[in-house]
N, C-alpha and C positions, 0 to 999 in steps of 0.2 A: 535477705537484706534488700533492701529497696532498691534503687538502679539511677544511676546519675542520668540527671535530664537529658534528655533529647530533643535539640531545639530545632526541628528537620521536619520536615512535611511531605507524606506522599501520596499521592492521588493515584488509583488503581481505576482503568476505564476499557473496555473492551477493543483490539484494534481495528481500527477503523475496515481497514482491506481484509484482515483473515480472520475469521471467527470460528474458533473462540481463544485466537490467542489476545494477553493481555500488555496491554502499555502501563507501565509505572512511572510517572513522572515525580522528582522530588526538587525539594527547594528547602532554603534554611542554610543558618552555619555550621549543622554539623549533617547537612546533608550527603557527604563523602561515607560519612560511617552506615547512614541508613542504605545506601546502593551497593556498600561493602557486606551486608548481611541479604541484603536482594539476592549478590550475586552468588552468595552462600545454599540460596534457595531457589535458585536455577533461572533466574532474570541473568539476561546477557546486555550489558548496555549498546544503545544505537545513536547515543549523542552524550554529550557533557552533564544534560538534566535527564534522559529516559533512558528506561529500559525496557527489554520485553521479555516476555516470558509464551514459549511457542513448542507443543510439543509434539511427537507422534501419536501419542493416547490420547491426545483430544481433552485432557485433565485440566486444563488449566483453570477453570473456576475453584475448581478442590484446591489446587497448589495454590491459589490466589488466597483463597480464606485463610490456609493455613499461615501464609505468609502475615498476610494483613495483623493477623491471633498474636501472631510470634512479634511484630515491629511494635505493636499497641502495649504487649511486656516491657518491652523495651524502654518503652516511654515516647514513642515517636508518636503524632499527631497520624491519623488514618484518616482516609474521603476514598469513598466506593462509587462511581457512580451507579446510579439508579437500575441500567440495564446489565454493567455487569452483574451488581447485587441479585439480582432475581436470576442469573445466571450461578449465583453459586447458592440458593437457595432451591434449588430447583433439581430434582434429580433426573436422571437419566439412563437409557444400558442400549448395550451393543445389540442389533439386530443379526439374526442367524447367525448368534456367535459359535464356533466353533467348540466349543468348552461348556455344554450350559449345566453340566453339573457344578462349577461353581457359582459361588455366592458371588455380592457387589462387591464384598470388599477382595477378597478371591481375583478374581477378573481385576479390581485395581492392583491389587500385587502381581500381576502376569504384566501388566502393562508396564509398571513401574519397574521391570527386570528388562522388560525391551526397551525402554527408554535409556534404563542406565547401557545397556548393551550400546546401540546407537550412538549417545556420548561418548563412551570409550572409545568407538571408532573415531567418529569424526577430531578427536580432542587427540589421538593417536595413541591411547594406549592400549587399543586394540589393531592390530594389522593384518586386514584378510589380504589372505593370500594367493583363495579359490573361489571360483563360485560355480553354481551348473544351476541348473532348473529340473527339479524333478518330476516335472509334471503337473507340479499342484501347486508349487509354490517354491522361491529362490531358497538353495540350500550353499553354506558358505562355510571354509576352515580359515581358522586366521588363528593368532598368538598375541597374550597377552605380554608386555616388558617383563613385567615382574609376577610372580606367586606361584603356587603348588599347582600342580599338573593345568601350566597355564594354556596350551594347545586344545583348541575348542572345534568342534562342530557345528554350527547353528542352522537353524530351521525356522524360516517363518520371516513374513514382510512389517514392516511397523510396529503395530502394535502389540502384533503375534509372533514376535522373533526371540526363539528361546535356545539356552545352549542346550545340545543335545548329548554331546559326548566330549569327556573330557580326556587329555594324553596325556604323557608326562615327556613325550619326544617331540619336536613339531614335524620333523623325518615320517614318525610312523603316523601323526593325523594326516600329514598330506597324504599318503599312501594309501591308508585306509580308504579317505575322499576319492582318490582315483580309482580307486578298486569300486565301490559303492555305483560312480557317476559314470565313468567312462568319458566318449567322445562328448559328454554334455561337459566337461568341465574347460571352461576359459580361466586364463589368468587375473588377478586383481578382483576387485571387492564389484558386485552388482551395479548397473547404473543404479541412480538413486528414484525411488519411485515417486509419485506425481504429488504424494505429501510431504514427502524428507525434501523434494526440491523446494515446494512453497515456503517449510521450515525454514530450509535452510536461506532464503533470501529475505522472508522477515527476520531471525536473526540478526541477519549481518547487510540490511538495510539497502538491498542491492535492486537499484531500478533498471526496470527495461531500458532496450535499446530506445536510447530519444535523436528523433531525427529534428526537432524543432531548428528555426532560423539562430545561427547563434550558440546552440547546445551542443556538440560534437556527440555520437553514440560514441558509446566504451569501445577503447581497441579488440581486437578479435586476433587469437592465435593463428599463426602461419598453419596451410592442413592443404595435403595433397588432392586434389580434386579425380572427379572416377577416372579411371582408367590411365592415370600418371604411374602406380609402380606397374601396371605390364608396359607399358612404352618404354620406362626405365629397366628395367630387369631385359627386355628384347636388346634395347640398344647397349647394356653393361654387356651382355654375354658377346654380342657383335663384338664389341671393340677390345675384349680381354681375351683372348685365348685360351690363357692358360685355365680358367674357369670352361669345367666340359657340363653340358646341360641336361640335365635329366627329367625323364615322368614318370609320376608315381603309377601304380596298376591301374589307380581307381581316375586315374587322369584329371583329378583336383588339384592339383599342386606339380609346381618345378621345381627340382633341387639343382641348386649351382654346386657343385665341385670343383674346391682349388685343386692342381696338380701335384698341391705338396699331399694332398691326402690329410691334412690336418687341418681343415676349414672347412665346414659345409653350411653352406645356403637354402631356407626352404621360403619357397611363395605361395601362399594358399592363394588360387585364384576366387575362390568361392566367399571370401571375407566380405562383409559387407556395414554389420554392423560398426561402430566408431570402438566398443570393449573389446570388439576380435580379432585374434591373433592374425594379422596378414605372412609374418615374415618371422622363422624361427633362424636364429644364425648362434653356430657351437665352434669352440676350437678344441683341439684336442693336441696333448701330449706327442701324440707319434702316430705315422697311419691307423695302425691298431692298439693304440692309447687310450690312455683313460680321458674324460670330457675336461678341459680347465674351467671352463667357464658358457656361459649358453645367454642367449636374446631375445626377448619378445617384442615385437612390434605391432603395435593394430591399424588396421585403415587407419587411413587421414595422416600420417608420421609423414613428414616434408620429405620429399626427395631426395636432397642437400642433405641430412639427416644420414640414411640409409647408405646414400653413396659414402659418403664419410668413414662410414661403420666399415663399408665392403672394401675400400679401399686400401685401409690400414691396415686389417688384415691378408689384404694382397700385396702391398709392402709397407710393412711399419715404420712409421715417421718416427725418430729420435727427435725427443721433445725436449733433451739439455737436463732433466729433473724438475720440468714444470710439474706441480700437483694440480690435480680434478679443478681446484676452486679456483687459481692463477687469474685463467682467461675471464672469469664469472666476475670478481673483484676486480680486475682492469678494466671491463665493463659499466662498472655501474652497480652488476645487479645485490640484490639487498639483502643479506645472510637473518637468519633465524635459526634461533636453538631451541628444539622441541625435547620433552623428556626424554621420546626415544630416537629422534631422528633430529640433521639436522637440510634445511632448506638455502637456498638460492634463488629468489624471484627476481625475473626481469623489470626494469625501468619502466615495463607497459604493462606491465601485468600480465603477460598474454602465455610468460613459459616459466616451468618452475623446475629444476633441477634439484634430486633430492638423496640424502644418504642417509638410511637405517642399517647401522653399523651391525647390530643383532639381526638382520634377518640373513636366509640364505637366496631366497629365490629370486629377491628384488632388494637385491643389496643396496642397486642404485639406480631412481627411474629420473628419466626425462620426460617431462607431457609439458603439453598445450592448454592450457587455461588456468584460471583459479584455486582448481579446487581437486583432488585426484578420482573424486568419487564423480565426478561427473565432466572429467577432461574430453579434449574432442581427442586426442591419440596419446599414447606412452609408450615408451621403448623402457623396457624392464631389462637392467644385467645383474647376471646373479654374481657372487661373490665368486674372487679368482678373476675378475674381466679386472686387465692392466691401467694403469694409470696414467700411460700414452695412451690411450684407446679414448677413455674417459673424458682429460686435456681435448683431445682432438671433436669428440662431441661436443661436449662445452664451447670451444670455439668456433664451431659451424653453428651452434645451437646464437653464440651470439651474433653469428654473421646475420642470423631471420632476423634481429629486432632493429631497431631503428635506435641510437644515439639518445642518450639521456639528452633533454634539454631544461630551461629553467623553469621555474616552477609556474606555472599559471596562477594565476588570483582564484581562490575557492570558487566554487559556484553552488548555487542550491539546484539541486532536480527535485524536481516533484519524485514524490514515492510512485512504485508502480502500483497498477490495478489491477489487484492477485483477485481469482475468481474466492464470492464467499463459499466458506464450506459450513453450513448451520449443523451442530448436533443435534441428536433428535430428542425430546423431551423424555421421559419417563410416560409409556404407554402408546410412544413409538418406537421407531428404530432410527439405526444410524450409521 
C-alpha cells in the first residue's frame, strides 16, 4: 500500500573534517519523523537539523545509500551531494586484510559484527570488564545485560573486533581470561584507539580545547600529578602507625597493613599509564577471612580521593543512613538512567559516579572525565564495598568540583579540526 507523504527534506554530504563520515541535514514539517528513521539507521544527531552517521568500518557511503534507498520508500525528498555520491558509487577493500579468504560482502559482515560490538559497548549493553594485549592485538572479556551465554571473550581492534568465546558464567569468563593472559591483564575496557576516539567526538560534536579571547577551554578533571601518591602513601604511613609497611620480593609495589589484619593496601610503584592499576585496596571478614569487598585505582585518581578511601577503613565514619547518591543530589550533580547502569555527572562535567547493579567486579566506579572508555583515572569497588564507604567517596569526590553556578548564555565553538582519514578506492588499499 502506498505510504502517507513525507513532507521532510534531507540532504546527505560528506563531513567536512572526517572522511568518510556523513552529515545529514533535514528540514520540512515532518522533519522529526525523517531523523527518527536516520536514527533507526545508525545517524546520531549533533544539532536540532543534523545528524551524523561515523563509524569504525569506514562504511559509511554503503550505510548512506542504503539509508537514502530506504527514506526515498518512504516518501521523503533525498539530495546527495556530488562528492558523497561518487563516494558511494565507488568501491573500495581493506589493504593487508587479515582474512583475504573472504569475499566483499564477507568482510562487510565481519565489520558490521564489530561495529555492532562497539555500540553495545559504548551504549552500555556491553561491560568490559578486562582487557590485556596479546601481543598482536587488544584482547577483552566483558558481559552482556541480557541473553543466552552472554559472557564473551573478544579479540581484535575496530574493524576486526570479533567475539571469540562465549560463557554462560561471567565468574568462569573472567577466569578463564586470567588464566589465558596473566600479568598482561588490567582492569576495565581498552583505552580507545585513535579511530573510536575521532568517532567518538564526531559523534557527539566535541571541540578541542579553545584558548581564543573570550572562549573559555572545557573544564578538565581533578588527576594527581607524578609522584603525588608515593609522597602520599610515604607521609599516610608516617603519620598512621597502626598501618605496618611492607615490600613485595620483586620490590614493585608497598603493601600497607592495618593492624586489625582485615584491611590491606597495595601501591604499584611502576604504574604509569592513566588505565593502570596504581592502588589495589581489600577488606576482609576476619584476619584469615574471606575478602568483602576489593578496589582498583589507576594513576591520575586525586589524592583527596585515595586518603578518603584509606581513612575510613582506618576508622569508619557513621554516616546516620546517608545512601551513595545523598551527597551527589545535594550537590548539583545530574542523575541518568541507563538500561543497565545508572550515572551521576558533576556540574562541570569533569567527574562521573557510577552504579551497575549486575556487575560484580565494578559494581561501582568513580572516574574523571566524560566518558569511561577514555577517563584520565577510576577507582573501581566491587560489590560488598559499604554504603558509608561509598557516601564518603561521593562527598570527597564533591569537595574536587567547584559549586554549580548559573547558567551562561550558549556560545557557538567552532568544530575541531580532526586530521582527514580518506579510504582508499578499489585497486588501492586502506
Amino acid at each position: 500500500m502506498p505510504y502517507a507523504p513525507a513532507d521532510a527534506h534531507v540532504h546527505f554530504a560528506l563531513h567536512p573534517d572526517h572522511h568518510p563520515a556523513v552529515v545529514a541535514t533535514t528540514s520540512g514539517p515532518t522533519a522529526d519523523a525523517a531523523r527518527s528513521h536516520l536514527h533507526d539507521l545508525g545517524f546520531r544527531p549533533t544539532s536540532p537539523t543534523t545528524m551524523v552517521l561515523a563509524r569504525i568500518d569506514r562504511e559509511e557511503p554503503h550505510y548512506t545509500d542504503q539509508a537514502a534507498k530506504r527514506l526515498r520508500q518512504l516518501g521523503f525528498t533525498i539530495e546527495i551531494d556530488p562528492s558523497l555520491q561518487e563516494d558511494m558509487d565507488t568501491e573500495w577493500e581493506w589493504g593487508n586484510y587479515p582474512m583475504p579468504w573472504c569475499t566483499r560482502e564477507e568482510v562487510r559482515e565481519v565489520s558490521a559484527e564489530a561495529q555492532r560490538i562497539h555500540d553495545d559497548i559504548a551504549d552500555g549493553r556491553l561491560t568490559i570488564h578486562l582487557h590485556a594485549d596479546d601481543g598482536h592485538t587488544t584482547v577483552a572479556v566483558g558481559s552482556y545485560a541480557t541473553g543466552v551465554r552472554r559472557h564473551v571473550h573478544l579479540h581484535g581492534e575496530n574493524h576486526l573486533r570479533q567475539v571469540a568465546v562465549r560463557f554462560d558464567e561471567e565468574t568462569e569468563a573472567n577466569a578463564e581470561f586470567r588464566r589465558l593472559y596473566s600479568v598482561a591483564v588490567y582492569p576495565g575496557p581498552a583505552p580507545l584507539t585513535e579511530l573510536e576516539t575521532t568517532v567518538h567526538r564526531v559523534i557527539h560534536g566535541e571541540a578541542a580545547p579553545v584558548t581564543s579571547i573570550g572562549v573559555p577551554a572545557p573544564a578538565s578533571p581533578p588527576v594527581a600529578g607524578p609522584g603525588e601518591h608515593e609522597e602520599f602513601l610515604a607521609a599516610f604511613l608516617d603519620d598512621n602507625p597502626q598501618w605496618e609497611k611492607y615490600r613485595t620480593w620483586a620490590g614493585d609495589a608497598t603493601i600497607a597493613s592495618h593492624e586489625s589484619l582485615t584491611v590491606r593496601a597495595e601501591f604499584y610503584h611502576e604504574a604509569r599509564h592513566r588505565t593502570h592499576t596504581a592502588w589495589t585496596v581489600a577488606e576482609y571478614d576476619g584476619p584469615i577471612g574471606e575478602r568483602v569487598w576489593h578496589a582498583a585505582l589507576t594513576t591520575g585518581t586525586p589524592v583527596a580521593l585515595i586518603r578518603a578511601l584509606l581513612q575510613h577503613l582506618d576508622a569508619p565514619t557513621p554516616v546516620g543512613g546517608v545512601e551513595p547518591y545523598e551527597p551527589l543530589r545535594d550537590a548539583g550533580w545530574h542523575p541518568a538512567s541507563h538500561p543497565a547502569r545508572t550515572t551521576w555527572r558533576a556540574p562541570d562535567r569533569t567527574m562521573v559516579f557510577e552504579h551497575t547493579p549486575h556487575a560484580t567486579e565494578a559494581r561501582w566506579t568513580l572516574y574523571g572525565g566524560k566518558d569511561l572508555d577514555c577517563a584520565a583515572w577510576s577507582i573501581r569497588l566491587s560489590s560488598g564495598a559499604g554504603e558509608e564507604l561509598l557516601a564518603e567517596l561521593a562527598a570527597s569526590a564533591v569537595a574536587l568540583t567547584p559549586a554549580p553556578t548559573a547558567a551562561a548564555a550558549p556560545r557557538t565553538v567552532p568544530a575541531p579540526g580532526l586530521p582527514p582519514s580518506v579510504p582508499q578506492r578499489h585497486g588501492r588499499v586502506r
